[in-house]
N, C-alpha and C positions, 0 to 999 in steps of 0.2 A: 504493500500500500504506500510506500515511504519514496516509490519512483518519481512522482506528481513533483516532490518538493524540487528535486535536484534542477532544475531548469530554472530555477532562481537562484543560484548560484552560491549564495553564502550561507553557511552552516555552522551551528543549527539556526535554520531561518528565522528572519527576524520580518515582519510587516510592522509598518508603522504608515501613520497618517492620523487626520482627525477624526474625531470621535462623531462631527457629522461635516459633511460638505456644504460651504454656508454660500459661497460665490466661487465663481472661475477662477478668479486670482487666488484668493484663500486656498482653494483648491491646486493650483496650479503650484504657488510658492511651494505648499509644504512637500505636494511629491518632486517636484526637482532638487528641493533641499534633502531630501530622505536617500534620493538615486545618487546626489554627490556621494552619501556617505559607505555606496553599494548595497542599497538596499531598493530590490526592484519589484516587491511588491506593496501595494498601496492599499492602508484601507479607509474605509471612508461611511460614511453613517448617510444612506438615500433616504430609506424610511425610519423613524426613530420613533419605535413604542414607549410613548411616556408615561411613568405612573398614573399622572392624573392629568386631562385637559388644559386645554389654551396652553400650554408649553409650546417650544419650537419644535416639531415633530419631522423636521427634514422636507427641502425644496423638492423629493419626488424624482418622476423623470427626467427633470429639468437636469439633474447633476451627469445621469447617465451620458448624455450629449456633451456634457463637458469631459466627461472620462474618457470618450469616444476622441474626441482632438487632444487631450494630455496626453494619452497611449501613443497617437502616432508619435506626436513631437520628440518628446522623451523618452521614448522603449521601456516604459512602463508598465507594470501590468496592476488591476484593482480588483480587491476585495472588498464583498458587500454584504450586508445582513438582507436577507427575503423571509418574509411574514407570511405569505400566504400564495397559492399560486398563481396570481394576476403581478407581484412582483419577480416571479421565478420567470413569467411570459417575459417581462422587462428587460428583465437582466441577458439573457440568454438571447434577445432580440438586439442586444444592445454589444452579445458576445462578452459579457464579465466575466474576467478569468477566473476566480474563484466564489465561490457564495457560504457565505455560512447559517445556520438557524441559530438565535438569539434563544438566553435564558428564558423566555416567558413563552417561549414556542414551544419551546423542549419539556415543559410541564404539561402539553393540553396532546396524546397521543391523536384526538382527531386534527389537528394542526398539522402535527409530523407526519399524518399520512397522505393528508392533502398534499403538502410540500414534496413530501417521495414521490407520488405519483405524478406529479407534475415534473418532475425530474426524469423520468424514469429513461435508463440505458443514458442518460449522458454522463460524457468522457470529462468533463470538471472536473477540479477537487470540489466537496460541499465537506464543508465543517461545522463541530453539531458543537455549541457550546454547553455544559451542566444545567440542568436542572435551576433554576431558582432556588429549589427548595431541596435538603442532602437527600434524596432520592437515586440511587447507583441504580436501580431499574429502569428508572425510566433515561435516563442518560445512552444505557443499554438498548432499550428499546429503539431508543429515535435510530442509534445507530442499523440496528436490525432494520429497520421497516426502511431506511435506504437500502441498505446491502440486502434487501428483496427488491426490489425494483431495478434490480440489474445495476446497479451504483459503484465501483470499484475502487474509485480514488478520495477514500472518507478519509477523516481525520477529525479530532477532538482538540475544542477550545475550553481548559478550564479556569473559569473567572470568579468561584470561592460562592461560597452560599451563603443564602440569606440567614439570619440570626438575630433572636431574640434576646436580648440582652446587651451589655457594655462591651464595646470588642475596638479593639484599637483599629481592625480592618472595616472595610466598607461590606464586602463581605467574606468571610472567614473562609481562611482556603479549606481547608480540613485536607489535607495533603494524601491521609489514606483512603481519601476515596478515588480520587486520579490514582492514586496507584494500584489501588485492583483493579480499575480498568487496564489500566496499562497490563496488569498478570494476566487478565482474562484476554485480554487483544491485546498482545505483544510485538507485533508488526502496524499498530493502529499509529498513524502520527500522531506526539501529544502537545501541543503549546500551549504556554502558560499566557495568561491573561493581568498582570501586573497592574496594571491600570484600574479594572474593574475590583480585582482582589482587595488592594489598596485603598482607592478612594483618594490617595493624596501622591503628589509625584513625588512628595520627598521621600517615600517607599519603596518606589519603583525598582531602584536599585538592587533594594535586602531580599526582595518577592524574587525581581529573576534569578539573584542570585541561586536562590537557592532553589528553584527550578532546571537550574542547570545542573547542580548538584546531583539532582535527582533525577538525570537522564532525559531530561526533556526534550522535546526536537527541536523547539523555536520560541520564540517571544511575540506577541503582538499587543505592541506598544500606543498608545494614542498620544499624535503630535502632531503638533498643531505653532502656527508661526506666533502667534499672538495669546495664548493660554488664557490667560487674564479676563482678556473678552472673548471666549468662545461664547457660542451658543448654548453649550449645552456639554455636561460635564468639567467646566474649567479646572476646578482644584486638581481634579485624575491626569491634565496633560502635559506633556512635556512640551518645548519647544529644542529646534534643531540642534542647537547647541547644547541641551540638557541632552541629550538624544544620544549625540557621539560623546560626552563623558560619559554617561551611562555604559554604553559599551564598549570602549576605553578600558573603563574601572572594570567589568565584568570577569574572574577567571574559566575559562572556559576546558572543565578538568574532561579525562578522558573518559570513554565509556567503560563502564565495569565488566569484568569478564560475561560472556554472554552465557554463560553456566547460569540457569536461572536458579537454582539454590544458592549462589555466591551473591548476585545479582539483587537479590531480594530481601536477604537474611536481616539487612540491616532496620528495611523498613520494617518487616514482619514484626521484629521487635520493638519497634516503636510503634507500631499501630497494638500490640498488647500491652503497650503501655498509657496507650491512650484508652484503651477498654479498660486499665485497671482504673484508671484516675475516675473514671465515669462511674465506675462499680463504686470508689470511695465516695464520690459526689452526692453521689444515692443514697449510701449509707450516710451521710451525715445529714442529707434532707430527712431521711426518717430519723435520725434522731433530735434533730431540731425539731418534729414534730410533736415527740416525747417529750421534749423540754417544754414546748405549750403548754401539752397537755398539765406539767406539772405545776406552772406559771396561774394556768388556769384552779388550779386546787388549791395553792398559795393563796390566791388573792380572794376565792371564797370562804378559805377562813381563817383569813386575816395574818398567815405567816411572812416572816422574813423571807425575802430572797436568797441571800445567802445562808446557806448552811454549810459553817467547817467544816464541821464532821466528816459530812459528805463526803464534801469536796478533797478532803484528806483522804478519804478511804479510796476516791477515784483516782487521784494520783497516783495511789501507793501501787494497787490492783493493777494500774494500766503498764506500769513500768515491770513489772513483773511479767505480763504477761507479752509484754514486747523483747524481753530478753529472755523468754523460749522462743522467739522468733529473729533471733539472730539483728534486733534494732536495741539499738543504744539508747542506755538512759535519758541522755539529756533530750536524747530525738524527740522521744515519748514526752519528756515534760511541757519541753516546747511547743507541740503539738497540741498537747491537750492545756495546754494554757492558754491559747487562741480561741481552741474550743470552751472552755469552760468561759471567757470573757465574751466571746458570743452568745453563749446561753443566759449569763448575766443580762445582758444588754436586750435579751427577746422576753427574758422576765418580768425587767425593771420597766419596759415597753407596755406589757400587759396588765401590772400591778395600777399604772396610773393610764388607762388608754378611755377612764371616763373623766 
């Protein structure tokens, strides 16, 4: 599947361009500036699904006719996101070299069947970006219900999932989900999505970095000449000289032996490390619910929150019972010092919450 890539020449591929195509010159500057840097292919935002209304949603087929005279000029070639099959008729009427389906696509299987079907038996690359939501099924799926339709030159864009809570990403890569795909379709291209991962360009950097680390095939970058005032994603973009320090700085290590037990071993263990952390997570949610429940008995009749005793005997117990498990004293204190200051604090929360 990995043939498609090598006719753009630098490896592992890198696309770059903006996040949407706002005018001709916008358009024009930034792939000529991306091609100085060797990089030939281009991507660009024609239609942009936006969360909600009246946003900038992309000039349409207007940009395609500008793509149409940028390719000849500059021997460039563009990538595009298609939503539904009346942009797939577009694009392919317009000959775009590559097409990809966006996260919001990748979530709805009657979307990805219409889009395959509309595809069907062409020789393109089409790339299937993640799911919105950590769904490794349905990422799967989209992929499958191309490669039924006669589709042979797929490839996967992963751009980090949506998340409920505090996260320094825009959306959280969860890195071992791209990598069972990658174990399950190991010939699959994989590019990393740094921009979208992120949310902010001053990350760009740490995201691909370490997407290279982890064998990835390429990058696809959003840049844009004027960031500040794009239309639409500014914070995420780079501009051209952000672009080539970016990968400049970048190490670009070797591929690990292609022995899939060597290959793998290292992730494997960190993805069981990421299930154990979740298993702990779990368990200290139900135990925080214990402590309610206890907060709750307190404040009905009328006890102190703190109790020594206790909280001596939990100490004692818990250090004990972490050095039959080969953890160290102080580990356990520390630990459960945190905890026990958190249960304080859901108590003392509860005792005055009238």
């Amino acid at each position: 599947m990995k043939e498609w890539m090598s006719q753009w020449g630098r490896q592992p591929l890198v696309i770059a361009g903006p996040c949407s195509a706002e005018t001709y010159d916008q358009l024009y500057t930034t792939a000529k500036a991306v091609r100085d840097q060797g990089i030939r292919l281009v991507r660009a935002g024609v239609w942009k699904p936006r969360t909600r209304p009246n946003n900038f949603e992309g000039v349409g087929e207007e940009a395609l006719f500008w793509m149409d005279d940028i390719r000849k000029e500059l021997d460039v070639a563009f990538a595009i996101e298609v939503g539904n099959p009346q942009h797939v008729e577009l694009a392919l009427k317009h000959d775009i070299d590559v097409l990809w389906i966006g996260a919001r696509s990748t979530v709805n299987p009657f979307t990805v069947q219409e889009i395959a079907e509309a595809l069907t038996g062409t020789d393109k690359p089409i790339l299937v970006k993640n799911p919105i939501n950590p769904e490794l099924a349905l990422w799967f799926g989209a992929l499958e219900r191309l490669a039924n339709r006669n589709i042979k030159n797929l490839g996967a864009i992963h751009r980090g999932f949506s998340f409920f809570g505090e996260s320094r990403f825009r959306n959280v890569p969860a890195w071992h989900m791209a990598i069972e795909l990658k174990r399950e379709m190991p010939d699959l291209p994989l590019i990393c999505d740094p921009s979208h991962i992120s949310g902010d360009r001053n990350m760009i950097q740490e995201i691909s970095q370490i997407a290279l680390d982890l064998n990835y095939d390429g990058l696809i970058i959003e840049t844009h000449p004027d960031p500040v005032n794009a239309w639409s994603d500014a914070k995420q973009q780079v501009n051209p000289a952000m672009l080539h320090d970016i990968l400049r700085s970048l190490r670009y290590p070797e591929a690990a032996s292609e022995h899939p037990e060597f290959r793998n071993k290292l992730e494997e263990i960190r993805h069981g490390i990421d299930v154990a952390d979740r298993e702990i997570l779990e368990a200290l949610h139900r135990r925080m619910q214990l402590v309610d429940q206890i907060g709750e008995y307190k404040r009905a009749h009328n006890l102190t929150v703190l109790d020594l005793d206790r909280w001596q005997e939990i100490l004692e117990s818990r250090q004990k019972w972490g050095k039959h498990l080969n953890l160290k004293k102080s580990f356990i204190r520390d630990l459960y010092m945190l905890i026990h200051q958190g249960s304080i604090r859901r108590q003392t929360k509860i005792m005055n919450k009238d």
